[in-house]
C-alpha positions as a Markdown table, in Angstrom:
| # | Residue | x | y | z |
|---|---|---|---|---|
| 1 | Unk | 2.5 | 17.8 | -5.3 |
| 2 | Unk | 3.0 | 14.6 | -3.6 |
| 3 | Unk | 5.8 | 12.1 | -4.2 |
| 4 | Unk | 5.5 | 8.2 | -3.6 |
| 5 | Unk | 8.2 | 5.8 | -3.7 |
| 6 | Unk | 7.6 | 2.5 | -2.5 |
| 7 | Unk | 10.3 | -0.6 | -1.6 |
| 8 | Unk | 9.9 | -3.9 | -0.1 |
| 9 | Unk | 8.5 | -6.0 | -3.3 |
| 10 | Unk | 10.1 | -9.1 | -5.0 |
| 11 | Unk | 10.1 | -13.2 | -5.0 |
| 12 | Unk | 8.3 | -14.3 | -2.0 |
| 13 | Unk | 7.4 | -18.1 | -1.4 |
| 14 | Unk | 3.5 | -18.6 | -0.7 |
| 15 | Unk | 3.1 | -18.9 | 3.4 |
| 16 | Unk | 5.6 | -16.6 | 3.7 |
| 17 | Unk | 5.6 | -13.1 | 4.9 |
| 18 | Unk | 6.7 | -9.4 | 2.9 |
| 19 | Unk | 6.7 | -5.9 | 4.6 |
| 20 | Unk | 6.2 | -3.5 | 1.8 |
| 21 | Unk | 7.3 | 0.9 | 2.8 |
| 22 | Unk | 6.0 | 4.0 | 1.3 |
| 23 | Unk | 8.3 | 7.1 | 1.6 |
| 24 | Unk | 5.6 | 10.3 | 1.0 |
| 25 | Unk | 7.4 | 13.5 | 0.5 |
| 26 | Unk | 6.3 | 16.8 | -1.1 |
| 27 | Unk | 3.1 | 18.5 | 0.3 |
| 28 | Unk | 2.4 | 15.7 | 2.9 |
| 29 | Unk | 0.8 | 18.5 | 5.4 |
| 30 | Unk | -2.5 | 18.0 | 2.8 |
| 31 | Unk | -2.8 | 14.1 | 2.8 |
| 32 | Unk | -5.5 | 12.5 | 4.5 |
| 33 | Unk | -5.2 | 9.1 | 3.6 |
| 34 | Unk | -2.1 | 7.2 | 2.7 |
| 35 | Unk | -3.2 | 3.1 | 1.0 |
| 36 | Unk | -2.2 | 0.0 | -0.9 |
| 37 | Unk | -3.9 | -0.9 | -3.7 |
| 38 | Unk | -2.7 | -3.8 | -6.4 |
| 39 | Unk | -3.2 | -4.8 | -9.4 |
| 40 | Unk | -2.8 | -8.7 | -11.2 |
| 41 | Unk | -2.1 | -9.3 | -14.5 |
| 42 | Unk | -5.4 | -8.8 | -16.4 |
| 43 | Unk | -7.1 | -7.2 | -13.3 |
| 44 | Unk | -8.6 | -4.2 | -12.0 |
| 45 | Unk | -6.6 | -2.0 | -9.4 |
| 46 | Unk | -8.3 | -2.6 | -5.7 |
| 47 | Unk | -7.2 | -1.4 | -2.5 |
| 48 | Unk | -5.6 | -3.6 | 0.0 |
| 49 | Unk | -5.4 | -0.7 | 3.3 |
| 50 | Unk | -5.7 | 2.6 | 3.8 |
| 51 | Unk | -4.4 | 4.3 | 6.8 |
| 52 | Unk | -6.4 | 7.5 | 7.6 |
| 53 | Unk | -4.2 | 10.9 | 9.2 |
| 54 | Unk | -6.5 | 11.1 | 12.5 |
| 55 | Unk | -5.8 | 7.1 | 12.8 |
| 56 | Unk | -8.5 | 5.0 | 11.0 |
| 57 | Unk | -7.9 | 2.3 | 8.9 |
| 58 | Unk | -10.0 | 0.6 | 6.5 |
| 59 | Unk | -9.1 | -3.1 | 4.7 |
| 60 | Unk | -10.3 | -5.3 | 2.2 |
| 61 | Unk | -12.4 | -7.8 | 3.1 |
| 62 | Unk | -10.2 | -10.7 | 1.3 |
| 63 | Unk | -7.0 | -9.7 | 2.9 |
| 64 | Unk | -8.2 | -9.2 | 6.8 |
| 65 | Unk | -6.4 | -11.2 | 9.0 |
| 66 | Unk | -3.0 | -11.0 | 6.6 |
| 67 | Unk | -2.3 | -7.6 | 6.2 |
| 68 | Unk | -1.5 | -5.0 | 8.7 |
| 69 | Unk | -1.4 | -1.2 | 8.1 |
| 70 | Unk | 1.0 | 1.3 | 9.9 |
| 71 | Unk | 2.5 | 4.6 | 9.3 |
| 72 | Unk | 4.0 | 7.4 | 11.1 |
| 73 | Unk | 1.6 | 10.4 | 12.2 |
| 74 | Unk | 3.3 | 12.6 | 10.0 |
| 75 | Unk | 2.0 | 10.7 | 7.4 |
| 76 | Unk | 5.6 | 10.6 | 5.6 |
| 77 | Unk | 6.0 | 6.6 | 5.3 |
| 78 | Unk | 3.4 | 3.9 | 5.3 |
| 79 | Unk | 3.7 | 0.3 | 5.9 |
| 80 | Unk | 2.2 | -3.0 | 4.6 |
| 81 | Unk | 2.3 | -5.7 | 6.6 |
| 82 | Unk | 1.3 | -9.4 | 4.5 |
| 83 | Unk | 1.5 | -13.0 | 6.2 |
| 84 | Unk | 0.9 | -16.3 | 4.8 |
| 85 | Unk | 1.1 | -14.8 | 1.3 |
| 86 | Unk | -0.8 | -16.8 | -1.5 |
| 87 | Unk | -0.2 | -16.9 | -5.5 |
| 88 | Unk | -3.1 | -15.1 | -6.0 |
| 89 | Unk | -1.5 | -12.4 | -3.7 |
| 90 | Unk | 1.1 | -11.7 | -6.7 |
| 91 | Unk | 0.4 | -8.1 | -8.3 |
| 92 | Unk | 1.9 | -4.6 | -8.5 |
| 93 | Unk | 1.4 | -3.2 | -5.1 |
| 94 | Unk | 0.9 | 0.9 | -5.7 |
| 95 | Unk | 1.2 | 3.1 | -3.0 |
| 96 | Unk | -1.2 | 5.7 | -2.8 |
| 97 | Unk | -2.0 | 9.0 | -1.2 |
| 98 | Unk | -5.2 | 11.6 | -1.5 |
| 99 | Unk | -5.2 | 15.1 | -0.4 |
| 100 | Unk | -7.2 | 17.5 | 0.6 |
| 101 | Unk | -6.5 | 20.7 | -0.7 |
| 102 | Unk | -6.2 | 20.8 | -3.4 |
| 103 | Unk | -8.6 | 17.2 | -3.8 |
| 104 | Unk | -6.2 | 15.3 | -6.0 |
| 105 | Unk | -4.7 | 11.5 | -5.7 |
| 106 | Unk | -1.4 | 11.0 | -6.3 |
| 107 | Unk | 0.3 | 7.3 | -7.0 |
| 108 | Unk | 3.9 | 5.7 | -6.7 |
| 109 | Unk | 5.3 | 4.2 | -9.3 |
| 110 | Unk | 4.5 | 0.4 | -7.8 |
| 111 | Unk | 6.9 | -2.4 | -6.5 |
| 112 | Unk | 6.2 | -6.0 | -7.9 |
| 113 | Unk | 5.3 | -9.0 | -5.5 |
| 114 | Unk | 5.1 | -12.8 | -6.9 |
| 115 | Unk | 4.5 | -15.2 | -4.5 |
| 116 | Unk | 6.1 | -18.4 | -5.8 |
| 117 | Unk | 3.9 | -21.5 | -5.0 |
């Protein structure tokens, strides 16, 4: 079992800049990848970064250039960088962690971002 707990969320105003953490504990020897996703009102969950344990990272293509991924290598806390937030940014930001053995995906219970405009 993994836990997740993430902090950093709350009122931000748009242009301005948040830096979400991700505390892993549990059987962090197994995780592989540690990621944000989010999810706004009335959408689909998509991922935001992933941070990979032998160093990779991987982005979405409407957030590069304003978020930055970090992390320590013993993949116990995870970082999200975001600059010139927009309102469209605003969304439950989930942290989020898959493993290897056993294969499973765990999730923390999500912090809120609103970016006021």
């Amino acid at each position: 079992q993994v836990q997740l707990v993430e902090s950093g969320g709350g009122l931000v105003q748009s242009g301005g800049s948040l830096r979400l953490s991700c505390a892993a504990s549990g059987n962090i020897d197994s995780i592989f990848v540690l990621g944000w996703y989010r999810q706004a009102p009335g959408m689909e969950r998509e991922l935001v970064a992933a941070l990979f344990t032998r160093g990779g990272t991987t982005y979405a293509d409407s957030m590069k250039g304003r978020v930055t991924i970090s992390g320590d290598n013993a993949m116990k806390l995870v970082f999200l960088q975001v600059t010139n937030l927009k309102a469209e940014d605003t969304a439950v930001y989930y942290c989020h962690a898959r493993t290897v053995l056993p294969h499973q995906e765990y999730w923390g219970q999500g912090t809120q971002v609103t970016v006021s405009s």
